[in-house]
C-alpha positions in Angstrom: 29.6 -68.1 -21.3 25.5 -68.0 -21.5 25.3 -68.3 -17.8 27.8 -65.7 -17.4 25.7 -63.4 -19.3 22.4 -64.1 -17.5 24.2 -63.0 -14.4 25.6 -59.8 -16.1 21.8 -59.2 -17.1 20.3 -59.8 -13.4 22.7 -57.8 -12.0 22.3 -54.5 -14.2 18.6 -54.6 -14.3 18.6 -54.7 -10.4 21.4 -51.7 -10.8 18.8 -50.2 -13.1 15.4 -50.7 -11.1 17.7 -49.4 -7.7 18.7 -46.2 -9.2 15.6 -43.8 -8.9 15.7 -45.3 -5.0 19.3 -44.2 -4.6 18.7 -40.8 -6.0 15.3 -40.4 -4.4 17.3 -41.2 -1.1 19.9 -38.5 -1.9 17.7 -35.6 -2.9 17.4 -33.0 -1.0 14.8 -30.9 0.4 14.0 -27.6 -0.9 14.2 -24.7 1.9 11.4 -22.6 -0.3 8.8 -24.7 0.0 9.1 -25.3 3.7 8.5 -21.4 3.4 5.7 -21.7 1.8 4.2 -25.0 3.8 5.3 -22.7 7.2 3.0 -19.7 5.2 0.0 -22.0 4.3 -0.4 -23.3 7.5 -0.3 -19.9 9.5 -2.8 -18.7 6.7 -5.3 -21.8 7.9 -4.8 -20.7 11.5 -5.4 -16.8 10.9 -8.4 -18.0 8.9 -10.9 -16.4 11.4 -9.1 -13.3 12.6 -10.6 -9.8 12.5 -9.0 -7.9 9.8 -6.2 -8.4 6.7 -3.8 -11.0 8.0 0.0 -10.7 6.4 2.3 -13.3 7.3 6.3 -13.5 6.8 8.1 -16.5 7.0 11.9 -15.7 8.4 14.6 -17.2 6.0 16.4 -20.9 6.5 20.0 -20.9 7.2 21.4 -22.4 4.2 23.6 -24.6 5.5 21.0 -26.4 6.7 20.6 -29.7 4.4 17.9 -32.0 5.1 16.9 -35.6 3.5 13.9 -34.3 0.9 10.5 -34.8 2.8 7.3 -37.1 1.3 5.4 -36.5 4.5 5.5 -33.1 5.9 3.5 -31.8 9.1 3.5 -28.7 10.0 2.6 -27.6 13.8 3.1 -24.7 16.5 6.1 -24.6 18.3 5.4 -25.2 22.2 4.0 -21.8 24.1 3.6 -19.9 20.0 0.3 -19.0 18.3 -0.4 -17.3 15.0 0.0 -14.1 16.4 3.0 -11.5 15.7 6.5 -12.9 16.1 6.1 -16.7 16.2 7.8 -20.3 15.3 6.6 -23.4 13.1 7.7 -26.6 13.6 7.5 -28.6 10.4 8.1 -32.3 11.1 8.5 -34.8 8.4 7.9 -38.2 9.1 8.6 -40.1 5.8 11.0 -42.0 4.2 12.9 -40.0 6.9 12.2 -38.5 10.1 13.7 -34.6 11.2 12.3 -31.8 12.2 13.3 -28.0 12.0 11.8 -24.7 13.3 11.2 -21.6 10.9 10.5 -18.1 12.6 7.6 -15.9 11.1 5.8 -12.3 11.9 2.1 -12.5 11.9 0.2 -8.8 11.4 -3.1 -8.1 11.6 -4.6 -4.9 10.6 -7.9 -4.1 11.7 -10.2 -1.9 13.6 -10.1 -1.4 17.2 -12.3 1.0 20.0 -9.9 3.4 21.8 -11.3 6.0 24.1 -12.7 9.4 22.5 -13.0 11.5 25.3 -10.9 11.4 28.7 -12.4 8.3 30.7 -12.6 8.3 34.2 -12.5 5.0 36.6 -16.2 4.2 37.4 -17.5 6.0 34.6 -20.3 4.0 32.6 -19.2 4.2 28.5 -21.8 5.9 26.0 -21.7 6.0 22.1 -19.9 9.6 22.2 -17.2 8.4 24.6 -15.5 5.5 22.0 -14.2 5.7 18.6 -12.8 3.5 16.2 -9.3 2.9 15.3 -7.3 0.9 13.1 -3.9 -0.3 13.7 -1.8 -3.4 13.8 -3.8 -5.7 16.4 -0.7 -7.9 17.2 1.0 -4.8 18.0 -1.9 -3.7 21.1 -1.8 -5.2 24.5 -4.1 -8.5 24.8 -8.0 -8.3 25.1 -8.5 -5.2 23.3 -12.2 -4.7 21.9 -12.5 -4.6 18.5 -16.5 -4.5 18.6 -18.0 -1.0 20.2 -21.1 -3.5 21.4 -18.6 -4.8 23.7 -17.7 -1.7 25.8 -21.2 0.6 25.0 -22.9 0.4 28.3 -19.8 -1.1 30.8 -17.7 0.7 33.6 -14.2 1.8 33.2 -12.4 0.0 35.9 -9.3 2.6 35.3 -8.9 6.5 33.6 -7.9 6.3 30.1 -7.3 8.6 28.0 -8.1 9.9 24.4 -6.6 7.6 21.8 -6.0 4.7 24.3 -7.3 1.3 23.3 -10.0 -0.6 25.5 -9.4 -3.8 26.6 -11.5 -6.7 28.0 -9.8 -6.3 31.8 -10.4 -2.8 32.0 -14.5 -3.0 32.0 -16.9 -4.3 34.0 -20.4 -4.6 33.1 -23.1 -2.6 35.0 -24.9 -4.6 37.7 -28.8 -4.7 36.3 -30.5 -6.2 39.7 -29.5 -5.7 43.2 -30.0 -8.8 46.1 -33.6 -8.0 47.5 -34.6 -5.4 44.9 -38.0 -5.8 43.2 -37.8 -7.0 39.9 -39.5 -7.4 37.0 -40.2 -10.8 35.5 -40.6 -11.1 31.8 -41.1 -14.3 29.5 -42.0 -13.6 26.0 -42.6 -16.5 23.1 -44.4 -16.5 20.1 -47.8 -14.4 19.8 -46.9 -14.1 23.9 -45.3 -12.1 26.8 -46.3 -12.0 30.4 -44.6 -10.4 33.2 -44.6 -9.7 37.3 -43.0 -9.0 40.2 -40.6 -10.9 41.7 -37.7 -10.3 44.1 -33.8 -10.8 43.3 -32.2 -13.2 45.3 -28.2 -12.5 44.5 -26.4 -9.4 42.9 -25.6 -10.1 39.3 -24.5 -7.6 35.6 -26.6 -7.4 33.4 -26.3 -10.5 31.0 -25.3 -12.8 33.4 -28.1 -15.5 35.2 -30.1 -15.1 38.3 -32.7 -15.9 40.5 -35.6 -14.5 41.6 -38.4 -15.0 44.0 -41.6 -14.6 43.2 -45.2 -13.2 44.9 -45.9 -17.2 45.4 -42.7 -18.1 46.5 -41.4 -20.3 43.8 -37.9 -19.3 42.8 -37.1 -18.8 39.1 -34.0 -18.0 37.0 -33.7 -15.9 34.0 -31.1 -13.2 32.7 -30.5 -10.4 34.4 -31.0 -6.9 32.3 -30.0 -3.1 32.9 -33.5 -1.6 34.7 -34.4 -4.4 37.1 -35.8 -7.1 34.2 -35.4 -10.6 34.4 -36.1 -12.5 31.5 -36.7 -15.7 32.1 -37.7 -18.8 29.1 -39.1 -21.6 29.7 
């Protein structure tokens, strides 16, 4: 009869100590807070975009009943971003692996430059001819400028008009030194700046590098700036 009752002990304090495992095996995971997991990591990915970023996270169909998750990693869908309509994946990898895929909308509201005045192809973009707009970026084609530093001084490369945003693809920026045109060399450092004449070897916009000949024939490179500069550091 003792022995008997030392077995009846063992067994129900294993029966005991396995409970919390059996439960913790059949609980389920909560569909709200893979919202919120999907919503706080598309929050860390918009981190860094221009203007106030609202995100929605699309419902879960209820009848959906995972295994609750210890371990869970969220991640973009193949071919998605954190931009407008978009899908996270949310993975969970412990104590069992699934994975499920939760639409969201990602706006952005911000400020944008759209054409002032009626732009022509060709034409070279002043201060008077942009203005700012704001809008729903997410919502404009891709490229668009949001900073008028970008488009002030570059070349439509096709007529827009009055309202219409401008977009990476649709400037160009002015060429500032033309193959065999004399240019002027300029280095500048501190407490110094020299300069000369020198003559450009290639056609390049202004911003971008090139080279140049100079009077003694060494060859030098530098950027290339509206007027015929070079500036060129050592």
């Amino acid at each position: 009869m003792t022995v008997f009752c030392k077995l009846l002990a063992v067994l129900l304090t294993l029966t005991l100590a396995s409970a919390p495992h059996a439960q913790d095996r059949n609980a389920r995971q909560n569909h709200a807070a893979l919202r919120q997991a999907a919503e706080q990591f598309l929050r860390t990915q918009t981190n860094n975009l221009p203007g106030e970023v609202s995100i929605t996270v699309g419902s879960i169909d209820r009848r959906i009943n995972l295994p609750a998750c210890a371990a869970l990693e969220p991640f973009l869908a193949a071919g998605n971003r954190a931009w407008g309509k978009t899908t996270v994946g949310l993975r969970c990898t412990a104590p069992l692996p699934w994975t499920i895929h939760v639409t969201a909308v990602v706006r952005v509201e911000g400020d944008y430059v759209a054409a002032a005045v009626p732009l022509a192809s060709g034409q070279s973009v002043g201060p008077s001819d942009i203005v700012k707009m704001k809008g729903d970026l997410t919502d404009l084609p891709a490229g668009v400028i949001t900073d008028p530093s970008q488009a002030i001084g570059r070349t439509v490369t096709l007529s827009l008009q009055p309202g219409m945003p401008l977009r990476q693809d649709t400037l160009r920026a002015q060429q500032a030194v033309q193959q065999g045109q004399i240019v002027r060399l300029v280095t500048a450092g501190p407490g110094f700046r020299v300069s000369g004449e020198a003559r450009a070897l290639n056609n390049e916009n202004d911003g971008q590098v090139t080279q140049a000949r100079t009077n003694g024939g060494q060859v030098v490179s530098g950027i290339a700036k509206m007027g015929g500069i070079v500036e060129v550091t050592y």
